[in-house]
N, CA, C and O atoms as a MOPAC input file, in Angstrom:
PM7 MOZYME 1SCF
protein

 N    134.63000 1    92.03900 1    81.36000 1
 C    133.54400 1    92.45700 1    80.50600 1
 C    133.41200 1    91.47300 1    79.36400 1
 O    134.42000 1    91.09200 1    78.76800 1
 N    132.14700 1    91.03200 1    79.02400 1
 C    131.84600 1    90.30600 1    78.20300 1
 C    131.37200 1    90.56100 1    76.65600 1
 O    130.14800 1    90.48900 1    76.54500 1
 N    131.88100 1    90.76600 1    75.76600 1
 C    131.40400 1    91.20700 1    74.58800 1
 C    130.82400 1    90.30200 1    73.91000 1
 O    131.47100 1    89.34900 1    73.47600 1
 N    129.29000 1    90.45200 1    73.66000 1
 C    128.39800 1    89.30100 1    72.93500 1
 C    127.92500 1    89.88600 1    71.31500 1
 O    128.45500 1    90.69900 1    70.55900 1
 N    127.08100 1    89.32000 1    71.24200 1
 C    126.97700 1    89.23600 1    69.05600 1
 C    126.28600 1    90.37900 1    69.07200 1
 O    126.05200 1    90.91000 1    67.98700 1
 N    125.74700 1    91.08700 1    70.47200 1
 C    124.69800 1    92.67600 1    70.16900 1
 C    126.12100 1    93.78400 1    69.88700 1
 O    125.73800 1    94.85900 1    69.42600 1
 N    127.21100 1    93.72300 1    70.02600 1
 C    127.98800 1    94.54000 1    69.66500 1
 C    128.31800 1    94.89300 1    68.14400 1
 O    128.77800 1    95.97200 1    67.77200 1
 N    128.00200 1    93.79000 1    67.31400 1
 C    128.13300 1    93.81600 1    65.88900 1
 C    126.64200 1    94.38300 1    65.20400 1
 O    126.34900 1    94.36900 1    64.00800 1
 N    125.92900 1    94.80700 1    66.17800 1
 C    124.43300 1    95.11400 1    65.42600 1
 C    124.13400 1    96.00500 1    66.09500 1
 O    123.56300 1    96.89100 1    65.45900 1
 N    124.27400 1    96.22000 1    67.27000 1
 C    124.24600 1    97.70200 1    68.01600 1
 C    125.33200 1    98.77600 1    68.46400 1
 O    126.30100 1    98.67800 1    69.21800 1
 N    124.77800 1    99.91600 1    67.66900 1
 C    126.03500 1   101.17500 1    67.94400 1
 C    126.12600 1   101.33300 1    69.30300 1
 O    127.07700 1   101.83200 1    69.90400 1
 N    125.35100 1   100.99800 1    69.66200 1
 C    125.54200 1   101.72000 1    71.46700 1
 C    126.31600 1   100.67600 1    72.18000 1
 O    127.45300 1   100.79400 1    72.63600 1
 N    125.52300 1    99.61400 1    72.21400 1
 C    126.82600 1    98.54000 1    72.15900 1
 C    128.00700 1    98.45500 1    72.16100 1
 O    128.67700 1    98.21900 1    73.16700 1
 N    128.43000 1    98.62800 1    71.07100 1
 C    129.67900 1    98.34800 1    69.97200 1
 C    130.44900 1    99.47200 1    70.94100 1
 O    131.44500 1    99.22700 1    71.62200 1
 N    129.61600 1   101.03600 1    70.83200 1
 C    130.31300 1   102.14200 1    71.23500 1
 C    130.44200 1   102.13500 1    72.38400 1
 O    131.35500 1   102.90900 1    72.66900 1
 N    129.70900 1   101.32900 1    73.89700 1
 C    130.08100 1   101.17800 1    74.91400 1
 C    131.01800 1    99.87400 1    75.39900 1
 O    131.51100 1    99.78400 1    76.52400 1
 N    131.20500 1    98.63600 1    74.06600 1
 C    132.11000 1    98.00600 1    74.42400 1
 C    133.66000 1    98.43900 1    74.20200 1
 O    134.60800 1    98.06700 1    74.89400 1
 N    133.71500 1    99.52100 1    72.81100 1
 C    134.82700 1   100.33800 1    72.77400 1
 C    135.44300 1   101.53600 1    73.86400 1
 O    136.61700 1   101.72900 1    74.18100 1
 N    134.34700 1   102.17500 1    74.25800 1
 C    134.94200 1   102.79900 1    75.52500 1
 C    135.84100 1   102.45600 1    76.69600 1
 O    136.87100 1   102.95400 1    77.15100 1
 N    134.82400 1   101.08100 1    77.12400 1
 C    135.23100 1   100.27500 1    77.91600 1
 C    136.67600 1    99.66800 1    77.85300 1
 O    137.49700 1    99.68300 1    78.77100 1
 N    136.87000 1    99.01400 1    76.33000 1
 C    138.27700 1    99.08000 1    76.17900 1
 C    139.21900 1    99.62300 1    76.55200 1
 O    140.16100 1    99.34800 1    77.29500 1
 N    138.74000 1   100.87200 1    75.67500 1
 C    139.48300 1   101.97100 1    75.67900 1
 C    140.20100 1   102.33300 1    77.34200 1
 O    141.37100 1   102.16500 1    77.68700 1
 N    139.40100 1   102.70400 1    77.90800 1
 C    139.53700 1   102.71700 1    79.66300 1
 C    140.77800 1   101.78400 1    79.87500 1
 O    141.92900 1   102.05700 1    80.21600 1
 N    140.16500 1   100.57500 1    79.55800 1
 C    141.15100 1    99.67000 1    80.64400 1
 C    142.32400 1    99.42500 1    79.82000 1
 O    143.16000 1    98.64200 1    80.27000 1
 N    142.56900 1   100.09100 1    78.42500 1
 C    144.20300 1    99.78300 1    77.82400 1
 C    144.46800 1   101.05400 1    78.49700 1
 O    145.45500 1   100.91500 1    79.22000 1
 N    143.79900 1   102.69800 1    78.57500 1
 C    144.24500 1   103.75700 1    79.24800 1
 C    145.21800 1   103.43000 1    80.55200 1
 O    146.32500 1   103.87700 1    80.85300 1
 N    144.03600 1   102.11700 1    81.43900 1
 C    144.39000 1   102.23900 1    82.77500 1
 C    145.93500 1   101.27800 1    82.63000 1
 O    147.01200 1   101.57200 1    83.14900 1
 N    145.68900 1   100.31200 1    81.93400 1
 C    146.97800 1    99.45100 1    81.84100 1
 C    148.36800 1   100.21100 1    81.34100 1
 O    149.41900 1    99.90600 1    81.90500 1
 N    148.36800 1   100.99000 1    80.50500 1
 C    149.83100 1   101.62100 1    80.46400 1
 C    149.78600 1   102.60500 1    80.89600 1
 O    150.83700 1   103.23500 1    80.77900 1
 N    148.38500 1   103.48000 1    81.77500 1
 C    149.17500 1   104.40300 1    83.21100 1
 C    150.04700 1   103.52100 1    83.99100 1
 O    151.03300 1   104.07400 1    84.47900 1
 N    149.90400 1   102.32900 1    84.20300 1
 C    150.04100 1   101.38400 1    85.45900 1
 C    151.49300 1   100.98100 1    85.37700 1
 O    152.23600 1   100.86700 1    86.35200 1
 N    151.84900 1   100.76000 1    84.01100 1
 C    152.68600 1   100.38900 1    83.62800 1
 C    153.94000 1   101.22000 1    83.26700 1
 O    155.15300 1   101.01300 1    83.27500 1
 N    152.96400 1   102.45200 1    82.88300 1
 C    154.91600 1   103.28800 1    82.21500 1
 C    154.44400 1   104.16000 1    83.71300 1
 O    155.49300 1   104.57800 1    84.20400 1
 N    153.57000 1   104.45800 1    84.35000 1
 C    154.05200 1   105.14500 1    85.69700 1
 C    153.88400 1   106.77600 1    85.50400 1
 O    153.23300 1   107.36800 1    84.64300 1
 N    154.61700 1   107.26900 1    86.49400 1
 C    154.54800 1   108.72400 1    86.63800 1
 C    155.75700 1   109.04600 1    85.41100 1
 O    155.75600 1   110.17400 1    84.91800 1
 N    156.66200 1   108.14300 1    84.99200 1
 C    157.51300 1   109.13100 1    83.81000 1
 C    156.72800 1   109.12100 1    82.78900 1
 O    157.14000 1   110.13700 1    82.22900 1
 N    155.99300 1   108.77200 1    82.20200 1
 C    155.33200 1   108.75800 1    81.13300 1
 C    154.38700 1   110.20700 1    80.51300 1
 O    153.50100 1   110.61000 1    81.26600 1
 N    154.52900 1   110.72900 1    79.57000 1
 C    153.55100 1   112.03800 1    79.48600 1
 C    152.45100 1   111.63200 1    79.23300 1
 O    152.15700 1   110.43700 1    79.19800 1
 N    151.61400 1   112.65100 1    79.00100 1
 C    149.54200 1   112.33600 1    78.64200 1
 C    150.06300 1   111.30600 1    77.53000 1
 O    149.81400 1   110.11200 1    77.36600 1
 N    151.19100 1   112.54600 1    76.55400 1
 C    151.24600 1   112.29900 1    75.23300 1
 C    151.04600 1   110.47000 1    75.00900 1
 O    150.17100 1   109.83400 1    74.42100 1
 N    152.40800 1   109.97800 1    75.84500 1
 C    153.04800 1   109.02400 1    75.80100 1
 C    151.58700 1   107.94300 1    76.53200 1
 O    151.38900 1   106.80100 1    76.11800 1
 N    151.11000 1   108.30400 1    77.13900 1
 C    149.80300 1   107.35200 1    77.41900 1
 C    148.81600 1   107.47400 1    76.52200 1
 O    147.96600 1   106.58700 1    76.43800 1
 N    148.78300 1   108.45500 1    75.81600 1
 C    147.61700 1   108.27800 1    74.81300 1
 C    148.21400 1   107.76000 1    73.72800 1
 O    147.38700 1   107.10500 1    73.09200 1
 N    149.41100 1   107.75600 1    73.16600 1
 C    149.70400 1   106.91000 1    71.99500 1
 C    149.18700 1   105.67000 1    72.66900 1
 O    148.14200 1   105.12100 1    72.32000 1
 N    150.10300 1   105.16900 1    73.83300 1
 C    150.25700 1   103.57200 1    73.96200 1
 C    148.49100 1   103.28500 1    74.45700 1
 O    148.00100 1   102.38800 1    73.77100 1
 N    148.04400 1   103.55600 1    74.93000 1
 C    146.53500 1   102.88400 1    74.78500 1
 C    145.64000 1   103.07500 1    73.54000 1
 O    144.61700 1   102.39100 1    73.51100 1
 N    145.91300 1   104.01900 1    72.37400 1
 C    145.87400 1   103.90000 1    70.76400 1
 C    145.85700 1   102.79000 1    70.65000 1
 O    144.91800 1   101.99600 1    70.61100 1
 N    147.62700 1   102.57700 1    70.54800 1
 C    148.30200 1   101.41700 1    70.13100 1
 C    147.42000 1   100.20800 1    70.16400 1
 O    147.03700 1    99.48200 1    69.24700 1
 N    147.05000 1   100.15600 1    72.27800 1
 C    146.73100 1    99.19600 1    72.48300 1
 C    145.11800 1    98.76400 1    72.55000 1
 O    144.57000 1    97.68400 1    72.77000 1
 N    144.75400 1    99.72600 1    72.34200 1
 C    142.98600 1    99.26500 1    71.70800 1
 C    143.32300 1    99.26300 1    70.31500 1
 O    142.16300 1    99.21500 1    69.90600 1
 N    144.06700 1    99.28000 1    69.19000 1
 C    143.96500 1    98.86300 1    67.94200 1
 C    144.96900 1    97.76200 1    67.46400 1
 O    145.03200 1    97.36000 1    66.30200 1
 N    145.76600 1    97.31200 1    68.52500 1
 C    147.10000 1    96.22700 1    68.17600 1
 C    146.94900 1    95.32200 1    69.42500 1
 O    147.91500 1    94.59400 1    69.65300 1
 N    145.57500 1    95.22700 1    70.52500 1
 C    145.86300 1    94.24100 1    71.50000 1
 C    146.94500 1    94.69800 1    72.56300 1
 O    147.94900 1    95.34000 1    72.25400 1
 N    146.65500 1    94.32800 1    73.74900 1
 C    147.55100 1    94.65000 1    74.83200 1
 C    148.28900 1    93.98400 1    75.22000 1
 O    148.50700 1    94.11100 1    76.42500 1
 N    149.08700 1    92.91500 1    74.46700 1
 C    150.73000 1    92.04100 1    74.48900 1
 C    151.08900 1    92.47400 1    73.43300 1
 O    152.31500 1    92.58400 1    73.43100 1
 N    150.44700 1    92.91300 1    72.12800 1
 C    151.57200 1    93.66200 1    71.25200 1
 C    151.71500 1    95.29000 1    71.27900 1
 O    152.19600 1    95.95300 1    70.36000 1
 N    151.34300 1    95.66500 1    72.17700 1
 C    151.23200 1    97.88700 1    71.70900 1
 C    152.48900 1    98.25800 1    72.03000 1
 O    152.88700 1    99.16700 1    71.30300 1
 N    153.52300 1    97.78000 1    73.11200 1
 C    154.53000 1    98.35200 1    72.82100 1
 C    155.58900 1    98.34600 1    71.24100 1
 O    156.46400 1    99.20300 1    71.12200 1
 N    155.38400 1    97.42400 1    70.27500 1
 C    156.15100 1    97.34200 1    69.16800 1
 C    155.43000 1    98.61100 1    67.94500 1
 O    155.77900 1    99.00600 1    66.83300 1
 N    154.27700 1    98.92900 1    68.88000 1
 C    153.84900 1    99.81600 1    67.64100 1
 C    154.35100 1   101.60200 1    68.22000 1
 O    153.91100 1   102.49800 1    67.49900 1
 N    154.93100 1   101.89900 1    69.04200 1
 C    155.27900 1   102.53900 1    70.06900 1
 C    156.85000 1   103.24000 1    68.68100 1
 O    157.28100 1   104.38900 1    68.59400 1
 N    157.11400 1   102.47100 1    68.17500 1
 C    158.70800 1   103.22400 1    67.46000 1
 C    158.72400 1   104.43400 1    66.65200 1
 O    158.20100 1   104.61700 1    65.55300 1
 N    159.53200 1   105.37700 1    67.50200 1
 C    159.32000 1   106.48700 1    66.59700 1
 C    160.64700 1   106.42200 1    65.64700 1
 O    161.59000 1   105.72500 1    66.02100 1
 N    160.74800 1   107.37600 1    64.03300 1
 C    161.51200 1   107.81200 1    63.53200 1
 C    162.41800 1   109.11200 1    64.16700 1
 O    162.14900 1   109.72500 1    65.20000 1
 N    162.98500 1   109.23000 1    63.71600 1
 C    164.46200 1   110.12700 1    63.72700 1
 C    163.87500 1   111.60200 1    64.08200 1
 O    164.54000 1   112.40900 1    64.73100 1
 N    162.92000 1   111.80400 1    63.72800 1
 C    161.68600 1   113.13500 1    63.87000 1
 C    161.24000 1   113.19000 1    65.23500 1
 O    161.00700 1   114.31200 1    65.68400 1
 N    161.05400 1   112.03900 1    66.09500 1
 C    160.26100 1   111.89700 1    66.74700 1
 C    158.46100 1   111.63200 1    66.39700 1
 O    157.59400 1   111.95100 1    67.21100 1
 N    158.23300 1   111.15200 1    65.37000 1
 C    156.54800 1   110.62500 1    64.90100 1
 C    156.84000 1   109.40000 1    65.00600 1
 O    157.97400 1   108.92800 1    65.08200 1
 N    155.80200 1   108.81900 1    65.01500 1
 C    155.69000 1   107.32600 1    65.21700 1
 C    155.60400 1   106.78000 1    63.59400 1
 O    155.19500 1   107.36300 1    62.59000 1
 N    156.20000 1   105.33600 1    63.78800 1
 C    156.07600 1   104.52600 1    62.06200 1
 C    155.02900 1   104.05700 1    62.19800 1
 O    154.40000 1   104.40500 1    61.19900 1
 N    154.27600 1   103.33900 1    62.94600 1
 C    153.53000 1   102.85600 1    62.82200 1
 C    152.10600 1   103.71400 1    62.21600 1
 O    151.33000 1   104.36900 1    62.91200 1
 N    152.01900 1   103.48400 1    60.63100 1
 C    150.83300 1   104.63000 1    60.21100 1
 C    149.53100 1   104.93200 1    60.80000 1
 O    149.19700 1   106.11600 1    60.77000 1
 N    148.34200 1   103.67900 1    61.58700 1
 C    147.91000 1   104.24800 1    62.33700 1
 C    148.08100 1   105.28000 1    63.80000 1
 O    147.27600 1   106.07800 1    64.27900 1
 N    149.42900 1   104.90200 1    64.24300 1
 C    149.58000 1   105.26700 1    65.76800 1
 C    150.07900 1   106.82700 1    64.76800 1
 O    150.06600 1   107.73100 1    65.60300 1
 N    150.36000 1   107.24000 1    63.81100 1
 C    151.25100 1   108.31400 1    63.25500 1
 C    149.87000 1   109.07200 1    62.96600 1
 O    149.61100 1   110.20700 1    63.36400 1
 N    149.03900 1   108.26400 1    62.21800 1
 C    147.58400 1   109.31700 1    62.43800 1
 C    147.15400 1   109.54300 1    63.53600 1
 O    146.90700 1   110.74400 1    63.65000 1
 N    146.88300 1   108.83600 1    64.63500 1
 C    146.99900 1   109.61800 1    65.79700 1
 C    147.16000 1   110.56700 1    66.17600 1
 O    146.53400 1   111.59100 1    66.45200 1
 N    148.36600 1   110.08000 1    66.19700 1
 C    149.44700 1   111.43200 1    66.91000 1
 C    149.28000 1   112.74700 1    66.01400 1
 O    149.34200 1   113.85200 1    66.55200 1
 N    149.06600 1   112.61000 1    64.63100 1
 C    149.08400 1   113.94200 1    64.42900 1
 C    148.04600 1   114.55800 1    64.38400 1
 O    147.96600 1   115.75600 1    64.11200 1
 N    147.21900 1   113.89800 1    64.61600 1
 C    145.39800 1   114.66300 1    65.23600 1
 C    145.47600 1   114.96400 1    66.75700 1
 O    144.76300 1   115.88300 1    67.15900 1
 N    146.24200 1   114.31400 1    67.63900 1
 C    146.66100 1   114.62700 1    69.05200 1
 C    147.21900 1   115.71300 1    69.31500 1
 O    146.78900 1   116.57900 1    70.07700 1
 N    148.60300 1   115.73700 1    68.45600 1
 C    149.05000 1   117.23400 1    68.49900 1
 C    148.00800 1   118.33200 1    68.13000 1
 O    148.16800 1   119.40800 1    68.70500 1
 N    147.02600 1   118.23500 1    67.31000 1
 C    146.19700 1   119.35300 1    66.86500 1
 C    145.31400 1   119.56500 1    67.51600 1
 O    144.41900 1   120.24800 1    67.01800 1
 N    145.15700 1   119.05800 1    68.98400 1
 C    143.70900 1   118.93900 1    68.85500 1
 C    143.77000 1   120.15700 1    70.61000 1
 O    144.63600 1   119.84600 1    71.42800 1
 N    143.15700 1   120.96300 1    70.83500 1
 C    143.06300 1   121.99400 1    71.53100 1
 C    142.61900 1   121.29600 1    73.04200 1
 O    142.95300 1   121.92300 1    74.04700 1
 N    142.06700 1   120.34600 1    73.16500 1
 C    141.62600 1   119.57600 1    74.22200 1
 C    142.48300 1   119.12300 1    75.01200 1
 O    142.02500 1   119.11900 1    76.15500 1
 N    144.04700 1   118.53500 1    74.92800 1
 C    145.10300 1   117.18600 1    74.68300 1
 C    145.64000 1   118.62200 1    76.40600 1
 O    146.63600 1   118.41100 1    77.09800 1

């Protein structure tokens, strides 16, 4: 997929080149962490990896002693994930 200069000036755009992303970091760490992996654990790491690039999302992946993630965006995430009645 090709992302051109109408993505910076069009929402629909912008919002169908983000989907699109979105999808294929989804599909890349189903592919990758496999059947052990939970929803949970695939929806952090394609977070991760539509907002940190897909050679760095596993380093944003570290949780604290709690089990939440450090990384403060992937930690907002997650705690709108846990809340959210849909998940």
């Amino acid at each position: 997929m090709a992302i051109g200069e109408s993505v910076t000036k069009d929402w629909k755009a912008n919002a169908s080149s983000g989907v699109a992303i979105l999808k294929h970091n989804y599909d890349l760490v189903s592919l990758s962490e496999g059947q052990r992996a939970s929803s949970e654990d695939v929806a952090l790491a394609a977070y991760s990896a539509y907002n940190h690039g897909t050679r760095r999302w596993h380093q944003f992946l570290e949780r604290d002693k709690n089990g939440i993630p450090k990384d403060g965006g992937v930690r907002n995430f997650y705690r709108r994930y846990r809340q959210s009645p849909e998940r």
